[in-house]
SEMARTI-539053 format. One record per residue (C-alpha): residue number from 1; x, y, z; residue in one letter. Coordinates in Angstrom, 1 decimal. Example, Ala and Ser with C-alpha at 12.3 -4.5 7.8 and 13.67 -1.06 7.14 Angstrom:
<sites>
{site 1,{12.3,-4.5,7.8},'a'}
{site 2,{13.7,-1.1,7.1},'s'}
</sites>
This chain:
<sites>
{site 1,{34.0,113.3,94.9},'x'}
{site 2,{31.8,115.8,94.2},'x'}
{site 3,{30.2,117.1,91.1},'x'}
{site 4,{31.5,120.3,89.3},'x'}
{site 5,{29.2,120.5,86.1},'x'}
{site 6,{27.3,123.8,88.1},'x'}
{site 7,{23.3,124.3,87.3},'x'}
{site 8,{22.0,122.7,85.0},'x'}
{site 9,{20.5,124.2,81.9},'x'}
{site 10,{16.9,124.4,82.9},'x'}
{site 11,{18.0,125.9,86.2},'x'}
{site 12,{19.4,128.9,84.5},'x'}
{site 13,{17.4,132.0,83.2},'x'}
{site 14,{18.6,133.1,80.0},'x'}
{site 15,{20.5,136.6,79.6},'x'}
{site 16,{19.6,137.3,75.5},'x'}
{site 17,{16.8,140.2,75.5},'x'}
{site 18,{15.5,138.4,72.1},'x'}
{site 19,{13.5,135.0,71.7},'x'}
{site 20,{16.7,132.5,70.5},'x'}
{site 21,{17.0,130.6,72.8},'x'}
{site 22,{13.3,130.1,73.1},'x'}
{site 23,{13.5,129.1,69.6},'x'}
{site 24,{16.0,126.9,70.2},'x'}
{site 25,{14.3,124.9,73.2},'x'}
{site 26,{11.1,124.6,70.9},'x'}
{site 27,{13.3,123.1,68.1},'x'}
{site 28,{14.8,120.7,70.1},'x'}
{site 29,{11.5,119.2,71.4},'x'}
{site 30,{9.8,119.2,68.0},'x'}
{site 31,{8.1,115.8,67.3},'x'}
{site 32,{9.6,113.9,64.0},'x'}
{site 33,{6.8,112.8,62.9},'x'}
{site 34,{8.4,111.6,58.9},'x'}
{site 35,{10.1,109.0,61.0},'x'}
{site 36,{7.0,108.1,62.9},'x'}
{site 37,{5.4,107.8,59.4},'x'}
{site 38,{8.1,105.8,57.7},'x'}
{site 39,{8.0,103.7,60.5},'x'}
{site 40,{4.3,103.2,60.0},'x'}
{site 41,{4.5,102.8,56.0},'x'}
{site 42,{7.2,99.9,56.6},'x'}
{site 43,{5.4,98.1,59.4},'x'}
{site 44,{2.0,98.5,57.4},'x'}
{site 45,{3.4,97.7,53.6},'x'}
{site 46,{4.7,94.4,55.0},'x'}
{site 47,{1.9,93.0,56.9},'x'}
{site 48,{0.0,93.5,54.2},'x'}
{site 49,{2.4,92.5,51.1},'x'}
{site 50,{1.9,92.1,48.2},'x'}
{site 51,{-0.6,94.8,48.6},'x'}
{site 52,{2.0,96.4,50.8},'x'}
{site 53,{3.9,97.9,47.6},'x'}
{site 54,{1.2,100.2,47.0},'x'}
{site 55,{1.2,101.0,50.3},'x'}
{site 56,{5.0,102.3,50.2},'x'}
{site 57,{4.3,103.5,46.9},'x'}
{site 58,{2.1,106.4,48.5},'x'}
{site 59,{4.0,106.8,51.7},'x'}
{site 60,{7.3,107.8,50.2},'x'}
{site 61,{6.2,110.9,48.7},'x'}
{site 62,{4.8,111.9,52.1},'x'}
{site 63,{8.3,110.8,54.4},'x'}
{site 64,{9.8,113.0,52.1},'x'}
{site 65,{7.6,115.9,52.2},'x'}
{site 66,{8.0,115.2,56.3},'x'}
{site 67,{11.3,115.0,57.0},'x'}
{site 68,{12.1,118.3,55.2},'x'}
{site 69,{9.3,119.8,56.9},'x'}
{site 70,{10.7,118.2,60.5},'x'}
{site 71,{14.3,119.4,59.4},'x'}
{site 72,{13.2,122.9,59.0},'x'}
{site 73,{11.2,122.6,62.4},'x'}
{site 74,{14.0,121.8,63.9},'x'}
{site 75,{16.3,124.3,62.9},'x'}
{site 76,{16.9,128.0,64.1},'x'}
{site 77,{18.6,129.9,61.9},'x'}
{site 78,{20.8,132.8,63.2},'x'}
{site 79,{22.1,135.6,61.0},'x'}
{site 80,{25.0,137.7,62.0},'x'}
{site 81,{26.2,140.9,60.7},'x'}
{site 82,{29.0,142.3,62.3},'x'}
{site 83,{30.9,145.3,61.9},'x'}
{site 84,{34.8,145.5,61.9},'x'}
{site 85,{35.7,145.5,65.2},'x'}
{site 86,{32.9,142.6,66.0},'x'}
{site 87,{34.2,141.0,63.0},'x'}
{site 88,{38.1,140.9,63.8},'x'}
{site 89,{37.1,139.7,67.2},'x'}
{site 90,{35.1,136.9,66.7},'x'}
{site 91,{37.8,135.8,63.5},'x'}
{site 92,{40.5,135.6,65.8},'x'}
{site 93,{38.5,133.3,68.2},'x'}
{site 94,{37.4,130.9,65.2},'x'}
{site 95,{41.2,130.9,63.9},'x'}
{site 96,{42.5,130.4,67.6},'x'}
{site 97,{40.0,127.4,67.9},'x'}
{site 98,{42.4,125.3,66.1},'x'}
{site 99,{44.5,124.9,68.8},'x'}
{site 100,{41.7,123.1,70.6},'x'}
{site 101,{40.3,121.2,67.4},'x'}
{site 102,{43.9,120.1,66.2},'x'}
{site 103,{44.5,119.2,69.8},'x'}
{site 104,{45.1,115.1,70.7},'x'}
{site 105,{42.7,114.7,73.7},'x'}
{site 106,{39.5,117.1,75.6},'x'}
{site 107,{38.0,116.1,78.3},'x'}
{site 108,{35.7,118.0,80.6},'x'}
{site 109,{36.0,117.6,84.4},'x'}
{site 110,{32.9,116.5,85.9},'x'}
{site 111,{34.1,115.9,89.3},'x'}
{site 112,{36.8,116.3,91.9},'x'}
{site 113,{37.5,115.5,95.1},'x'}
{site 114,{40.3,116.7,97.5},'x'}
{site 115,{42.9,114.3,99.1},'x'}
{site 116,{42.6,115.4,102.6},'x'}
{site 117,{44.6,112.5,104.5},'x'}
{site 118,{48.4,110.8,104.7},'x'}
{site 119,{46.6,107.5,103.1},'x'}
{site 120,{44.6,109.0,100.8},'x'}
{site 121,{48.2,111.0,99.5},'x'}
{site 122,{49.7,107.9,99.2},'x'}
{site 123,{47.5,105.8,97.5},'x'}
{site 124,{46.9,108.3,94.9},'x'}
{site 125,{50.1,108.9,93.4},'x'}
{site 126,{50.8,111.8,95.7},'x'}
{site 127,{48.0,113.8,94.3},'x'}
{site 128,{46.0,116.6,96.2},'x'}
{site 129,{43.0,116.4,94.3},'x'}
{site 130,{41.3,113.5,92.3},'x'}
{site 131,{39.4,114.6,89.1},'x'}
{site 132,{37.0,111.9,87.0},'x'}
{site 133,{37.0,113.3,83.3},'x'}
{site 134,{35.2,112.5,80.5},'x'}
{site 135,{36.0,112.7,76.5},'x'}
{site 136,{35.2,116.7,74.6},'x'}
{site 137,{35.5,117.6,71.5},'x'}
{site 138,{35.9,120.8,69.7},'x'}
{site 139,{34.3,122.0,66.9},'x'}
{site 140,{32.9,125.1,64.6},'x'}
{site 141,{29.5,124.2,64.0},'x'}
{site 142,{27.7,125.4,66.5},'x'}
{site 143,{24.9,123.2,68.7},'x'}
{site 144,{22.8,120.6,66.4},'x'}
{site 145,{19.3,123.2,66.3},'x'}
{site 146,{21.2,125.8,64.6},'x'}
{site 147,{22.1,126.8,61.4},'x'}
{site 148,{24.0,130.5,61.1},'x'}
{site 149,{26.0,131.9,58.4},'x'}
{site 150,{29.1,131.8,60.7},'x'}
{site 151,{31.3,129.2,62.1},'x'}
{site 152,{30.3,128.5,65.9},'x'}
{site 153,{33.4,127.7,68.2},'x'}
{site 154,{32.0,125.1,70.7},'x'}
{site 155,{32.7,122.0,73.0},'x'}
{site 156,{30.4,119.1,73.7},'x'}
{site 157,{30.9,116.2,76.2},'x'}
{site 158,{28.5,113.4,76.9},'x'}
{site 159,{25.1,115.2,75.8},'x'}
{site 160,{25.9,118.5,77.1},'x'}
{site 161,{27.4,121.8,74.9},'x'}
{site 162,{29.0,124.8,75.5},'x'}
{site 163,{29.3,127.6,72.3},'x'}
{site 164,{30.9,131.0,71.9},'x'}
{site 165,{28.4,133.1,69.6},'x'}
{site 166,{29.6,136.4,68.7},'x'}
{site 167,{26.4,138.3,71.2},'x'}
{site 168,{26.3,135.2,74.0},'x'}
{site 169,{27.2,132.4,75.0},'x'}
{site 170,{24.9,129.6,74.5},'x'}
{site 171,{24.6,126.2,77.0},'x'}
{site 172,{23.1,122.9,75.9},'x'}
{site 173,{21.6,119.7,77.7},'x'}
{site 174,{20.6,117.3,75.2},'x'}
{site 175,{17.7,119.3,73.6},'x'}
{site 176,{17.7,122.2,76.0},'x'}
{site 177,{19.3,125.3,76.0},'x'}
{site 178,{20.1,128.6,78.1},'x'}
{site 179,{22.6,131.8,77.5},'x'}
{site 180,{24.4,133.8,79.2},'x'}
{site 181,{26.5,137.4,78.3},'x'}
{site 182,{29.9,137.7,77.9},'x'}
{site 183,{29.8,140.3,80.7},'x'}
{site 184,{28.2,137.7,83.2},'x'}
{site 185,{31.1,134.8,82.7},'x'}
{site 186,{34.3,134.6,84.4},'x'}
{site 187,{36.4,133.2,81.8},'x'}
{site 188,{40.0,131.5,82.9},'x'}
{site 189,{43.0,129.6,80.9},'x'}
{site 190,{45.9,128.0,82.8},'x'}
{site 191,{48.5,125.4,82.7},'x'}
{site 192,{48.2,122.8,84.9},'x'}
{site 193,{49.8,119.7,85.7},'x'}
{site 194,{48.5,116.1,85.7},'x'}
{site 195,{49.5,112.8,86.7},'x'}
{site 196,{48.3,110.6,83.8},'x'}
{site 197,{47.2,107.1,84.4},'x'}
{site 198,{46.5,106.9,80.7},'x'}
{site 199,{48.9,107.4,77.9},'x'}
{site 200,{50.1,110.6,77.5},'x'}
{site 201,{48.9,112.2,74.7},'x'}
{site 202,{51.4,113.2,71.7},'x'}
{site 203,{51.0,117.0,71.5},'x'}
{site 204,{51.6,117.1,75.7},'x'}
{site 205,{54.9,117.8,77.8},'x'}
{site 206,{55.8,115.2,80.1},'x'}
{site 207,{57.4,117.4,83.0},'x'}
{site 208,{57.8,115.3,85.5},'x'}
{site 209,{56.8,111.7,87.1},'x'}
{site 210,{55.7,109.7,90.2},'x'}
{site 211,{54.7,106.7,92.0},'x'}
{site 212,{51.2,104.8,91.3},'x'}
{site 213,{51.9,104.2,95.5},'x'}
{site 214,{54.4,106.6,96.6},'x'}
{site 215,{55.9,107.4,100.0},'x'}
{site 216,{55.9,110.5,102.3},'x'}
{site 217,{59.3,111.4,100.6},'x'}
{site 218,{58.5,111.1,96.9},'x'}
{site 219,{59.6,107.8,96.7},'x'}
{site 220,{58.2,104.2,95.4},'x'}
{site 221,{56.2,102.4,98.4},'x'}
{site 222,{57.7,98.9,98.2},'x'}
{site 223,{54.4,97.1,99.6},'x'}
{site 224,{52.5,96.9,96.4},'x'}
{site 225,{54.4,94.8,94.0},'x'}
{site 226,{52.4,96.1,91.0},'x'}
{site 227,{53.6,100.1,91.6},'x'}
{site 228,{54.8,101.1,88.6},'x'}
{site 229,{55.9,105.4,87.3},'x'}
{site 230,{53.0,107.6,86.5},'x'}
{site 231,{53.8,110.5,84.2},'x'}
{site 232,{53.1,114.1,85.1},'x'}
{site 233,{51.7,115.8,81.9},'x'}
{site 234,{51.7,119.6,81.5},'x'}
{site 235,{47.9,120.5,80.4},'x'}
{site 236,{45.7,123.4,79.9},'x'}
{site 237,{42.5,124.2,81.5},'x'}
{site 238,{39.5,125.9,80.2},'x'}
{site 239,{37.0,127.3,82.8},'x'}
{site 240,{33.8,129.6,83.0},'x'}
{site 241,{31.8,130.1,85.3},'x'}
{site 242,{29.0,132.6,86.2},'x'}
{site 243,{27.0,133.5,88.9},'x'}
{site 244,{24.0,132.1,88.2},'x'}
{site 245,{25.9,128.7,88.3},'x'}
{site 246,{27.7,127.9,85.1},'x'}
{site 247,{30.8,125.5,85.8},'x'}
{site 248,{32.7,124.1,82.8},'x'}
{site 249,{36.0,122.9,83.3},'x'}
{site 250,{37.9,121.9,80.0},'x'}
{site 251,{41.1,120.8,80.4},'x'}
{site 252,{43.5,120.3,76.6},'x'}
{site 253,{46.2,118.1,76.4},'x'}
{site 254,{47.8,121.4,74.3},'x'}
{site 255,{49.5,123.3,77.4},'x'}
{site 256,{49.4,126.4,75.4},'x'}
{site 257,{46.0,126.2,74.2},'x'}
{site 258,{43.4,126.9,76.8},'x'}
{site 259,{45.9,130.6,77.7},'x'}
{site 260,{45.9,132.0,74.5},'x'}
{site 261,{42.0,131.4,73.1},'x'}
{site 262,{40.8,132.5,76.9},'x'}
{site 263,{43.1,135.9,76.1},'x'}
{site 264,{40.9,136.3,72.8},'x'}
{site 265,{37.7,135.5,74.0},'x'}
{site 266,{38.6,138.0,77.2},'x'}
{site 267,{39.3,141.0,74.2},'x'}
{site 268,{35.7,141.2,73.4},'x'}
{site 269,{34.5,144.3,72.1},'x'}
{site 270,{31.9,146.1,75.1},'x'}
{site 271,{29.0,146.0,72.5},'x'}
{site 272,{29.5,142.2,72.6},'x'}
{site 273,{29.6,141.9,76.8},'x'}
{site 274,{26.2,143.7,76.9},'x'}
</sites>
């Protein structure tokens, strides 16, 4: 098994020719100091009770004052104004997104392994490739440092994001963030099929089915008492990639999802893959 995440974050060099995502990194690594205060106030006001009262009596004014000043720290806000053609574009992706939020199950691939030997095939449900997934979820608002005045398609799995602004596309790990263009990423949407050890989500065709241990012929292998049928699901995958090493692999338990939003997102207007 190999990992398939691509470069990490700090490994890429941003594309955007302004200072966001520099804004961004220095949001996410602001120090919240009205929690280190309140912290303070309550560890203080009871050692010291019942003097402690007055103690929290004057710190709460100042945890207040604190956290909306660390809130605002740790913010970007992002304005867009687009014109019509911008505008329908990026409305169509946000309506499209549905089909991945309104979706039963996301996962993102995080890595694979090909099934290179007779044993390996048959011990593996007659698979050619292993894949170890773990849980996405889709959403509209955008990474946690940013506050816009539109909705921001996006994914996150584990601490890591991926989000489709109208100018860029914007990468997160934890608290730090890169971009790259629209003109830089190879975006692709296909069906694919799976064999599901887990249950098969409800919104996913069932097009087929195999052996947990199966034989050269397709067929049960009678040595392992506990074999039991293993669904083959009909999925969609998400992928882009760049050049500079950007690997996300998204794969929808919708089959028709990850096709038709990777068509929209493709139909960008050439001001927006600059």
């Amino acid at each position: 098994m190999e990992d398939v995440t691509g470069a990490t974050v700090s490994e890429i060099i941003p594309s955007g020719r302004d200072d966001v995502v520099e804004q961004l990194n220095a949001a996410g690594s602001a120090f919240r100091w009205g929690l280190l205060t309140l912290i303070v106030a309550l560890i203080l006001g009871a050692a010291t009770l019942p003097w402690g009262l007055i103690v929290w009596l004057v710190a709460a004014p100042l945890c207040i004052w604190l956290f909306l000043r660390d809130a605002a720290k740790r913010k970007v806000v992002l304005f867009y104004d687009l014109n019509d053609l911008s505008a329908a574009w990026y409305n169509s992706i946000v309506d499209r997104w549905s089909w991945f939020t309104g979706s039963q199950r996301l996962w993102r691939t995080v890595s694979s392994g090909a099934v290179t030997t007779l044993n390996q095939h048959k011990r593996n449900a007659g698979a050619s490739a292993l894949i170890r997934r773990i849980p996405a979820i889709a959403g509209l608002n955008g990474p946690p440092h940013l506050a816009s005045n539109i909705a921001v398609p996006g994914f996150t799995a584990g601490k890591d994001g991926i989000y489709f602004l109208p100018d860029r596309i914007l990468l997160r790990d934890g608290k730090r963030y890169t971009d790259i263009s629209y003109r830089q990423a190879q975006l692709m949407g296909v069906q694919t099929r799976f064999i599901e050890d887990e249950a098969v989500p409800r919104d996913s065709l069932v097009v087929g089915e195999t052996w947990r241990y199966v034989n050269k012929n397709g067929g049960p292998d009678r040595r392992f008492s506990n074999n039991r049928k293993l669904p083959i699901a009909l999925y969609s995958e998400l992928r882009v990639t760049s050049v500079h090493g950007v690997d996300w692999r998204l794969q929808c338990s919708r089959s028709d999802a990850a096709p038709a939003v990777t068509a929209t997102l493709d139909s960008a207007p050439l001001a927006e893959l600059a």
